[in-house]
C-alpha positions as semicolon CSV with decimal commas, in nm:
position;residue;x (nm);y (nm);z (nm)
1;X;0,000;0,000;0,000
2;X;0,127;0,342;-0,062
3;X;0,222;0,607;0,206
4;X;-0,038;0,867;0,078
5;X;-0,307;0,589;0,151
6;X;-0,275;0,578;0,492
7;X;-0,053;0,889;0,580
8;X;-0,158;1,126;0,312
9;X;-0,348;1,464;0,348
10;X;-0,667;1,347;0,281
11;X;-0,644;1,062;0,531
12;X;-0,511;1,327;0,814
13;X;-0,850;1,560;0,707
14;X;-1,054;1,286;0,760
15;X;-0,890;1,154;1,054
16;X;-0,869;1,558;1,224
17;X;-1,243;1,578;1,160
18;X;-1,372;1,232;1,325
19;X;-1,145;1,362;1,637
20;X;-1,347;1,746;1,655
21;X;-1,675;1,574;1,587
22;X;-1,634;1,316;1,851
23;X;-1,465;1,590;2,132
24;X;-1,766;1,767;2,081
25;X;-2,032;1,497;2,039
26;X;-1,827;1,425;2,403
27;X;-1,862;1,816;2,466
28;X;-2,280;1,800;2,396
29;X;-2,297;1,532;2,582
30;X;-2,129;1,614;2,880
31;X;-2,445;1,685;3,124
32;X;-2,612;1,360;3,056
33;X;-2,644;1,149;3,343
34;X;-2,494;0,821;3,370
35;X;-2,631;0,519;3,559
36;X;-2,334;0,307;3,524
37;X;-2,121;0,199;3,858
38;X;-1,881;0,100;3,724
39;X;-1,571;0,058;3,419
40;X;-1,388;-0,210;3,254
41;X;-1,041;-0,153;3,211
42;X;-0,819;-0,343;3,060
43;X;-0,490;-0,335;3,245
44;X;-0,115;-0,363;3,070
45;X;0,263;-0,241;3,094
46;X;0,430;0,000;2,939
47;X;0,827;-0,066;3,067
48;X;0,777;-0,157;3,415
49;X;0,481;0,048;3,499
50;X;0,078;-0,027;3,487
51;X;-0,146;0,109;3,279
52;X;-0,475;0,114;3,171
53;X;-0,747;0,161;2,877
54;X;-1,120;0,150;2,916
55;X;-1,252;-0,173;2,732
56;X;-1,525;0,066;2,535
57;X;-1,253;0,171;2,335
58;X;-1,093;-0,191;2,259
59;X;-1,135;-0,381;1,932
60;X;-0,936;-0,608;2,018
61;X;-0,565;-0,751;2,128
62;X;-0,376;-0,876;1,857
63;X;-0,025;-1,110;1,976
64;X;0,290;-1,078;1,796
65;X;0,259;-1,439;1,549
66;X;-0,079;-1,217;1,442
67;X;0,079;-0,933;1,287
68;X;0,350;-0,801;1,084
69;X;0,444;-0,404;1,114
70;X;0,501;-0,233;0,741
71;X;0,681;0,076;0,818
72;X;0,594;0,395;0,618
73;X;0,880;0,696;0,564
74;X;0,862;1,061;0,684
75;X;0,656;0,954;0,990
76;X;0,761;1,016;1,404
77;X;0,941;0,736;1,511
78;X;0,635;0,686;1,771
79;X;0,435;0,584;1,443
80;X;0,563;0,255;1,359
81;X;0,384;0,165;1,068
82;X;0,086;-0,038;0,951
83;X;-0,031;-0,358;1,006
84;X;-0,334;-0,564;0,785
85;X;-0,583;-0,718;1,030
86;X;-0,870;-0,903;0,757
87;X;-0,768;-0,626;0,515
88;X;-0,829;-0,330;0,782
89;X;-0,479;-0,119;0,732
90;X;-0,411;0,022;1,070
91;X;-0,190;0,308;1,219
92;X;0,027;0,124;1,498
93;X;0,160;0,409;1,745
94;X;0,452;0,307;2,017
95;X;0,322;0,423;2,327
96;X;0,632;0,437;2,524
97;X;0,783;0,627;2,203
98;X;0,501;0,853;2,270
99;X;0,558;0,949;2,628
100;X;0,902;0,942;2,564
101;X;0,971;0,642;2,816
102;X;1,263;0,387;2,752
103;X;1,217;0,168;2,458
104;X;1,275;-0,167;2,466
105;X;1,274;-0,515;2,215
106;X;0,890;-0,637;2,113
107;X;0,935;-0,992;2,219
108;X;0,658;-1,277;2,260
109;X;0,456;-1,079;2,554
110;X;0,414;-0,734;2,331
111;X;0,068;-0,706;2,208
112;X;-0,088;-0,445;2,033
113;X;-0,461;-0,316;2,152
114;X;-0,660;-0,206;1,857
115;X;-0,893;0,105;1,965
116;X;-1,172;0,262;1,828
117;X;-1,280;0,582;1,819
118;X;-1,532;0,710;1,918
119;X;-1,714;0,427;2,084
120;X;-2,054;0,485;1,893
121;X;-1,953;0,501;1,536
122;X;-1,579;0,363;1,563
123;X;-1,458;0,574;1,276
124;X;-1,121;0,595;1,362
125;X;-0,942;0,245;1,459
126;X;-0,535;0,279;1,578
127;X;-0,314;-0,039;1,747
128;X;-0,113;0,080;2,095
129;X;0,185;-0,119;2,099
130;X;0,255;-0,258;2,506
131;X;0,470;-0,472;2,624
132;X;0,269;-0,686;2,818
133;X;-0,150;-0,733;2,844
134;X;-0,218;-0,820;3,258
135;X;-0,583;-0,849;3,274
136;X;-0,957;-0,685;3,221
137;X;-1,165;-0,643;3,535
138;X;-1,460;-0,369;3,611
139;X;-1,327;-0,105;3,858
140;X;-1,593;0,040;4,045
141;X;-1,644;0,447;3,994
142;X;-1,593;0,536;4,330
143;X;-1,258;0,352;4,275
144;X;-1,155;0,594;4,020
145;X;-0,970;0,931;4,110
146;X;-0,882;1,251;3,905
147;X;-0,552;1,234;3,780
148;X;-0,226;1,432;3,961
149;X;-0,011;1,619;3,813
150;X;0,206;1,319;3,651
151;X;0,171;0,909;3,707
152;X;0,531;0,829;3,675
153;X;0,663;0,962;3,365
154;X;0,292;1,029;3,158
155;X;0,133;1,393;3,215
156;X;-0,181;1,427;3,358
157;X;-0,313;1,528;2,978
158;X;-0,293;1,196;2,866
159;X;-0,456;1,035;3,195
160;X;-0,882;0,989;3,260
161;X;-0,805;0,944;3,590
162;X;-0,617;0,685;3,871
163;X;-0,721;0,387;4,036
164;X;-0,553;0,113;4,262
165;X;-0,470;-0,233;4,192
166;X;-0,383;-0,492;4,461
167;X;-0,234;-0,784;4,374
168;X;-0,401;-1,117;4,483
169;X;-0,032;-1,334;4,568
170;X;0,143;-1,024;4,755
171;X;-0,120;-0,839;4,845
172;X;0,064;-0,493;4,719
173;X;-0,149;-0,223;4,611
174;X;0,025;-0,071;4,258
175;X;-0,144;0,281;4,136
176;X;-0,239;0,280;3,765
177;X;-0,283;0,553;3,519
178;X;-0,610;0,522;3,295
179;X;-0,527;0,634;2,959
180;X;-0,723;0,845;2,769
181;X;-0,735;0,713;2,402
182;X;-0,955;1,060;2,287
183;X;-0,681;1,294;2,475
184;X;-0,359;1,038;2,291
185;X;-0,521;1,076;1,949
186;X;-0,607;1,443;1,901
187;X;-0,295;1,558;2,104
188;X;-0,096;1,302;1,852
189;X;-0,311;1,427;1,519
190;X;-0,240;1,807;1,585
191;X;0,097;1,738;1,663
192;X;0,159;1,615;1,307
193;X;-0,084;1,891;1,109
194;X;0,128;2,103;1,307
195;X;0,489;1,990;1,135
196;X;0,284;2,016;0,798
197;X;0,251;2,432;0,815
C-alpha cells in the first residue's frame, strides 16, 4: 500500500475531523447522566509500569505471530507503521515512544490493543503497541480518582483518571494511570498537522 493511503493529506482531514466531531459529540454530551457503577479496564505495561485503557474503546488484542508491522517513511518514530488485520490497514503508534519512556525489544509478551474511536460510530481504529497485556476487570467508579499532576513519567493530559490495583499473591497495592485514548489521538493528530505548516 502506498504512504499517501494511509498517511496522506486526505487521510489526516478525515482523521482531524472524526477527532473534533467526537470531542464535541463528548462536549454536547457532557451533562447527561450516567447510571453506570462502574468501568472495565483493561490493564497492561508500558516498561515496568501499569497502565490502563477502558474496554469501550478496545477492538481487540492482537499477539505478535498475528501481525506483521510495514513501516511507512517521513513519519515520528512513535508511528511505527501499519499492520493488515482481515484487510483493515491500521496506524500502529509506540506508546512508550510517545511518552518518551525507555524503549525496549517487542518480544513474545508485546501485544498491540486495537482502539476505536469514538465508541458509537468507531470511525477511527489505531493499534497501541505494550509490552505486556495483565488483565480486564470492572473497577468500580468510586474507585476511580482525578488524575495528579504526573503518574510516573505520563502527564496528567494523557490520563482519565487513577485507580488502585492490589495484587491477589502479595497483596501490594500498585497505582495505575487510565489512559485516555480521545486525549492520545487528538494531542498526537495536531501534533503532526502542526509539522505540515
Amino acid at each position: 500500500m502506498k504512504a499517501e493511503e494511509t498517511g496522506g493529506p486526505l487521510a489526516r482531514r478525515k482523521t482531524d475531523l472524526i477527532l473534533k466531531q467526537a470531542t464535541q459529540d463528548r462536549i454536547d454530551s457532557h451533562q447527561e447522566v450516567t447510571t453506570e457503577d462502574d468501568r472495565t479496564l483493561v490493564r497492561f505495561f508500558l516498561g515496568e509500569e501499569q497502565y490502563a485503557i477502558d474496554a469501550v474503546y478496545i477492538k481487540s488484542v492482537r499477539s505478535k505471530a498475528e501481525w506483521r508491522i510495514y513501516p511507512i517513511p517521513c513519519v515520528p518514530n512513535y508511528l511505527l507503521g501499519v499492520i493488515n488485520l482481515r484487510s483493515d490497514i491500521i496506524s500502529v503508534l509506540d506508546l512508550k515512544e510517545y511518552f518518551g519512556l525507555p524503549t525496549t525489544e517487542i518480544d513474545d509478551e508485546t501485544r498491540i490493543i486495537v482502539v476505536h474511536f469514538p465508541p458509537e460510530t468507531r470511525q477511527l481504529v489505531v493499534g497501541f503497541l505494550v509490552d505486556k497485556v495483565v488483565d480486564i476487570q470492572p473497577i468500580s467508579l468510586s474507585e476511580i480518582q482525578p488524575p495528579l499532576t504526573t503518574i510516573e513519567k505520563v502527564t496528567a493530559e494523557y490520563i482519565d483518571g487513577e485507580t488502585h490495583f492490589e495484587d491477589e499473591n502479595t497483596g501490594t497495592e500498585t497505582l495505575i494511570g487510565i489512559i485516555s485514548v480521545e486525549s492520545v489521538l487528538v494531542a498526537e493528530m495536531n501534533a503532526r498537522l502542526s509539522e505540515k505548516k
